[in-house]
Steps between C-alpha positions, in 0.01 A plus 500: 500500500740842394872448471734776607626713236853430391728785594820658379721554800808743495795400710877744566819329633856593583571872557340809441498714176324802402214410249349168686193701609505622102465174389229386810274759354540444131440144559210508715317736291603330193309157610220611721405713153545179312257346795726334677559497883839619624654422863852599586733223703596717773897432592590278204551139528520535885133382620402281163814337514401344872147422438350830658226673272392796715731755380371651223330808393180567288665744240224759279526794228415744805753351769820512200415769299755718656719287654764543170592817660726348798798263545464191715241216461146514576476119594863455673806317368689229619773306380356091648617292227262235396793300300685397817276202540224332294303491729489878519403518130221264570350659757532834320308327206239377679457833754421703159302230359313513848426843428359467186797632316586387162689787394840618640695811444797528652689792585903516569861446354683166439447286830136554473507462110631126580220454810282614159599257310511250726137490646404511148661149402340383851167643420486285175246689330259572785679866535626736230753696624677851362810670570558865518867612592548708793874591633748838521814287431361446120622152482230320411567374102288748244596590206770738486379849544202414679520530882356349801212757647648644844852565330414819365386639830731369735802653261250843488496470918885399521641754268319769737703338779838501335436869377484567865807331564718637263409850601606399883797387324621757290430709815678367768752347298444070576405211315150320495554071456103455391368101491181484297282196491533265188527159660695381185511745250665845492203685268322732773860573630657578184132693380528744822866534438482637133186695538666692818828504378679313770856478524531166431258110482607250565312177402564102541454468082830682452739261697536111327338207597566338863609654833573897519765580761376776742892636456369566108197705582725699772770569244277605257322757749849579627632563144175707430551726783898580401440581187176722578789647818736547224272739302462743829185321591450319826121393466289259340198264528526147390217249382566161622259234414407261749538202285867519507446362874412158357789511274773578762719206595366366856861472572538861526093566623471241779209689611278364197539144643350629778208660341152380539281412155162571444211265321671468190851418637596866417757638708365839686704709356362827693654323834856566355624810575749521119565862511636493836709254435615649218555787700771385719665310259539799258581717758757256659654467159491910460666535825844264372531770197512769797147656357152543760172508324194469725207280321117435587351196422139499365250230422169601264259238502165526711491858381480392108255174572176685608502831342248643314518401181574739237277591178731237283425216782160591549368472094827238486302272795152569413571368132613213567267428795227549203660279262540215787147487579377551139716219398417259812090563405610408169611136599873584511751336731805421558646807455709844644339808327731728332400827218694561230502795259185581686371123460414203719741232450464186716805349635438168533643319806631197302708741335639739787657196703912517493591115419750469735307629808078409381473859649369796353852664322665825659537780259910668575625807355650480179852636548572468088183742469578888433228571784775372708810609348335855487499518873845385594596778261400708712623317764806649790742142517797407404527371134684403220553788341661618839777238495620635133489803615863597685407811594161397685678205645752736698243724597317229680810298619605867686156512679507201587919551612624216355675462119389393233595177432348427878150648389524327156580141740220662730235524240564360159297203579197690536502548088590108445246370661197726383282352231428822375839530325438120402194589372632819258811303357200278385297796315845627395574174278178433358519845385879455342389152375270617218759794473758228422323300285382818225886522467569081428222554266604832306848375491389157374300658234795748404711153447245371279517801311894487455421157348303590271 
């Protein structure tokens, strides 16, 4: 009697990203060369997780050998979450183990990193399982530098947008409010707005911890658009990323408690419509200073996800599909895949959960990082350097008909509650500190010298 050959199966959950059918291919041709057979789970967890084996699709060299050229996902995507219930996990154990699989790659960001890890601890040996990281909001927790594969073409595909827009902007003389996808993080936001140059980010990493009133972000945008009328110019596009959503007090939001969540108790973000209500806020708030600016609200999402994936994405993906498989065949587990300085480094999952939550950590921007003081430099809002300045501080208080001390009461809050300027007074004294102590030092040493 013949046993069934054991077979590596390849499974993609959550959203899109450009680079999933990279990785399909690399994999697949990676293990059927190493003699192994190679299925793909078609629509993630969704059919294993209820017991159904029938959707899934023979994968060989010839049917993926070109399929690294275009965006989407050659087996489907879903975002069923096995975790919800045991008994979900079970039956996705035993549905793999039913088709002969033994080894699992899994594709996707940090809700199917967790599923990942998960099935793993319920498979108990009988399945290895391996991690590669899939998402455009770059969240998932590499090591710094090294970026999630999807990132770099959804910023390439959203900076082409925002170009657009800030043409239609400078021509006809409005504003753009622009709410990019990052469910908790601000990198792809902040990534398209430095590469295109946007007036101003803003991002849910430089407000501090807790609730952020929506009357905050509209002052900010409100301030922004003064001092940018002030200069003689009434246009502008602003990056807003959407994880600023979950950060807004529900007070001020009730919408959000309204909102439905998806398999992994997310909130659907891409149901809210942020930049329009940004819109009439701002506006409303322009309109009590006497000044009319018309704005257009913009979301970019769907057209980042499933792009083609550019030449960085495509070696990026295909890379680490290689390294996944070669890894898996070599009786690793256990593990997300990452490359570093052009090597494989495993990332073991024991080591990627946050303590506090047994999840898979979320990687924020690091506002005390140059990358990120760099581009509010460049930045069109009201700052500190503004408030010192007398002469800027009337110029804006006239455009905005009101005097000075009202526009200092107005806005002055903005400064004292961003962590950026929390964040410099920090790097200023550790830079006087060592300052301070050379003179204690040469001064104690010129005493010692008066004594003798």
């Amino acid at each position: 009697m013949t046993t069934n050959p054991k077979r590596l199966a390849i499974l993609v959950g959550g959203g899109p990203a450009p680079g999933v059918n990279s990785v399909i291919g690399a994999v697949t041709i990676r293990a059927i060369n190493g003699g192994i057979d190679v299925i793909g789970i078609r629509d993630g967890f969704k059919w294993i997780m209820r017991g159904d084996i029938s959707h899934f699709t023979r994968l060989s060299i010839e049917s993926v050998s070109r399929i690294h050229f275009s965006g989407g996902a050659h087996i489907g995507i879903a975002r069923d979450n096995p975790t919800k219930d045991k008994k979900y996990l079970e039956s996705a154990v035993t549905s793999l183990l039913r088709l002969n699989v033994d080894k699992l790659i899994t594709i996707g960001g940090d809700d199917t990193a967790y599923s990942a890890m998960r099935l793993e601890e319920m498979a108990a040996g009988r399945i290895r399982v391996v991690h590669i990281p899939k998402t455009i909001d770059n969240d998932l927790d590499l090591p710094l530098g090294i970026c999630t594969f999807g990132y770099q073409t959804a910023r390439h595909v959203g900076v082409e947008i925002v170009k657009h827009f800030m043409v239609d902007a400078l021509t006809t003389s409005r504003w753009f409010f622009v709410v990019s996808m990052g469910r908790k993080a601000g990198h792809l936001a902040l990534g398209i707005g430095k590469a295109a140059g946007a007036t101003l980010t803003l991002i849910p990493e430089e407000f501090p911890p807790g609730h952020i009133r929506l009357s905050h972000v509209v002052d900010i945008l409100v301030g922004a658009i003064v001092k940018r009328l002030s200069y003689g110019r009434p246009d502008g596009v602003v990056m807003l990323a959407e994880g600023l959503v979950e950060r807004i007090d529900p007070k001020d939001l009730d919408i959000v408690l309204s909102l439905e969540r998806d398999a992994h108790d997310n909130l659907r973000l891409s149901e809210i419509s942020f930049g329009e209500i940004l819109k009439y806020h701002v506006q409303e708030r322009l309109q009590s200073f006497g000044l009319k600016t018309t704005i257009i609200a913009k979301n970019l999402g769907y057209e980042m996800r499933c792009a083609d994936p550019i030449p960085f994405d495509m070696e990026y993906t295909r890379d680490l599909g290689y390294c996944a498989a070669q890894f898996i065949l070599e009786g690793g587990n256990a593990a997300m895949v990452s490359i570093q300085e052009g090597h494989f480094v495993p990332l073991y999952f024991k080591d990627i959960l946050d303590p506090a939550t047994s999840r898979a950590r979320v990687r924020m921007v690091d506002i005390r990082s140059e990358y990120y003081q760099i581009g509010r430099s460049y930045m069109i809002r009201l700052d500190k350097d503004d408030f010192n300045d007398p002469h800027e501080l009337a110029k804006f208080a006239a455009t905005c008909r009101i005097s000075i001390d009202e526009f200092r009461k107005r806005f002055n809050y903005l400064i004292e509650n961003d962590l950026l300027y929390t964040v410099l007074e920090e790097k200023k004294k550790k830079k006087e500190a060592p300052a301070e102590e050379n003179v204690k030092n040469q001064e104690k040493v010129r005493n010692q010298e008066k004594v003798k």
